[in-house]
N, C-alpha and C positions, 0 to 999 in steps of 0.2 A: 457431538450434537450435529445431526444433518441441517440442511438448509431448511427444509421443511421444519425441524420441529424452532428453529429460530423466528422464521414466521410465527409459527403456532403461540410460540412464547408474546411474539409481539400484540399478534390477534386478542391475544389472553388478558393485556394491559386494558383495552377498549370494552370488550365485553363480549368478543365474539367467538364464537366454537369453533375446535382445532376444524382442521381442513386437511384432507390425503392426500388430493393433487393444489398446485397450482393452476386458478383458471385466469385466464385475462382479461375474463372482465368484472372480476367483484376487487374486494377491500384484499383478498392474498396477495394479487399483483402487485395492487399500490404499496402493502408492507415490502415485497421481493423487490423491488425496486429502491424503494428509502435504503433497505437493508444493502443492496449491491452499490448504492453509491456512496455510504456510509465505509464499506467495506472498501475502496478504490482510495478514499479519502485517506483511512488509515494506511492502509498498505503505503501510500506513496510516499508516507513520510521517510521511509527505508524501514524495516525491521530486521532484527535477528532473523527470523526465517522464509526472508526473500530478497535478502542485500547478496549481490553475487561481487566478487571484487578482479580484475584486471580479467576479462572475460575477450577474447581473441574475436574481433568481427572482420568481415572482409569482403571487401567490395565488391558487389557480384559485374559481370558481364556489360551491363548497362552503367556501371558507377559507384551507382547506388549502395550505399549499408545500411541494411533492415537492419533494425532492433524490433522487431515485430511486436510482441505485447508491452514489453517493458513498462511501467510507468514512467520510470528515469532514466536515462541512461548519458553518463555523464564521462571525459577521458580522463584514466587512470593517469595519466602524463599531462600536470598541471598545466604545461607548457604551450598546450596546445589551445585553439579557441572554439573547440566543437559544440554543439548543442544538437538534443534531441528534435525534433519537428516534423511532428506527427509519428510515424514510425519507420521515416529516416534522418540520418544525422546529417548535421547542417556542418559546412566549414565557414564561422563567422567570417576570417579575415580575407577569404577568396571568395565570398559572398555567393558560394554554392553549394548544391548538394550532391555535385558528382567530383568521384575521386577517381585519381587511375584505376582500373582496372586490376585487383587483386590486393590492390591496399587491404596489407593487415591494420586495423585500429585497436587499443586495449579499452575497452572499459570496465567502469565498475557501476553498475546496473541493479536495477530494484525490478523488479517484476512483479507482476499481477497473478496472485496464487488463487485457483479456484478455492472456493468454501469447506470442503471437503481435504484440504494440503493445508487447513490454518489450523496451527496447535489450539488448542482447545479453551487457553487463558485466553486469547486472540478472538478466537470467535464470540464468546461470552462479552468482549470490551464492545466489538462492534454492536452486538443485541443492543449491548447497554449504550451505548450511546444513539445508534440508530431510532427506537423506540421514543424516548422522549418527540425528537420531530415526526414521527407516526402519528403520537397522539393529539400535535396540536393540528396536523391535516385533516385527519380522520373527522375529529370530536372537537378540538379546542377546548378540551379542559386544564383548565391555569392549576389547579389543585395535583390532577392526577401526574401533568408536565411536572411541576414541583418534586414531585413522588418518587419519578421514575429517572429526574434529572440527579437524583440524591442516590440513587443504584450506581447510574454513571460513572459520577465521580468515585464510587467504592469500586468497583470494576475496572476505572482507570490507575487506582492505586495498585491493586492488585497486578495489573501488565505492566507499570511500570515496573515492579518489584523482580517479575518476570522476567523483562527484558532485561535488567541492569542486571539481573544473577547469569541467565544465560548468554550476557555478549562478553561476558569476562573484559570488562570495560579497562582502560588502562592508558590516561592520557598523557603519560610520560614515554608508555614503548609503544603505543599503537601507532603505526606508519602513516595512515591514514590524517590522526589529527595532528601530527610532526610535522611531514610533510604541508597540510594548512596551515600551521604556526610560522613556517620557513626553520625549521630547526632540523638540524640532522638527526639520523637517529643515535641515539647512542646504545651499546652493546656492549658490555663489563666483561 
């Protein structure tokens, strides 16, 4: 599904005729818009197809480590007290955002996939939840919100299903949740 026909789908809920382009200033923008912050909202929770894990940054010339789009971007080495801010990394406990010069950091990173890079359960989740808040901007219809909040939740079932079959989930060897428990890993 393009970005357009997700709009179009959303337009469709209210009662309005598909649309070709995007213009900026009718009801398409306002749905492109619910729809892209809808879409930022999900993503950042990390997903299977945009969680990166121990990803090499390094401080450029000035200090600074871009994590440029990222939504998240958090250190692979618990040990450490970094945080994202804005889209450079903060050192909490030196209370700055410049590092030596050439600092390698690891992280493990969530990023921001355009619409057209989200598998297709993915995009379908966003519609469906996007959509309900469409309709109560738009219209404020309590009936059709009801309607469309009950697609949602069937579309949210459906990605979770999704997710938990393709992340090959494993909370006894996956290093990730080990390492958060404080448990070693173990390996037979």
């Amino acid at each position: 599904m393009t970005e357009l026909d997700a709009i179009n789908r959303m337009l469709s809920w209210i009662g309005e005729i598909p649309v070709t382009t995007i213009s900026s200033v009718d009801v398409s923008s306002r749905a492109q818009s619910v729809l892209t912050q809808y879409s930022k909202r999900i993503q950042s929770r990390g997903l299977t197809s945009n969680k990166r894990f121990e990803v090499t940054y390094t401080a450029d010339g000035s200090g600074y480590i871009d994590v440029g789009s990222a939504l998240r971007a958090d250190p692979s080495d618990r040990s450490v007290n970094y945080v994202q801010r804005g889209v450079k990394l903060y050192d909490v406990e030196n209370s700055t955002d410049v590092f030596p010069v050439g600092k390698e950091v690891s992280l493990d990173v969530v990023d921001y996939l355009a619409w057209d890079a989200l598998p297709p359960v993915t995009q379908e989740y966003i519609v469906a939840k996007a959509t309900p808040e469409f309709i109560m901007i738009e219209i404020g219809d309590r009936d059709l919100y009801a309607s469309a909040s009950d697609q949602a939740r069937a579309a949210e079932i459906e990605f979770l299903r999704y997710e938990l079959k393709v992340s090959d989930a494993n909370m006894l060897q996956d290093e990730h949740t080990v390492a958060g428990a404080g448990l070693r890993h173990w390996n037979p």
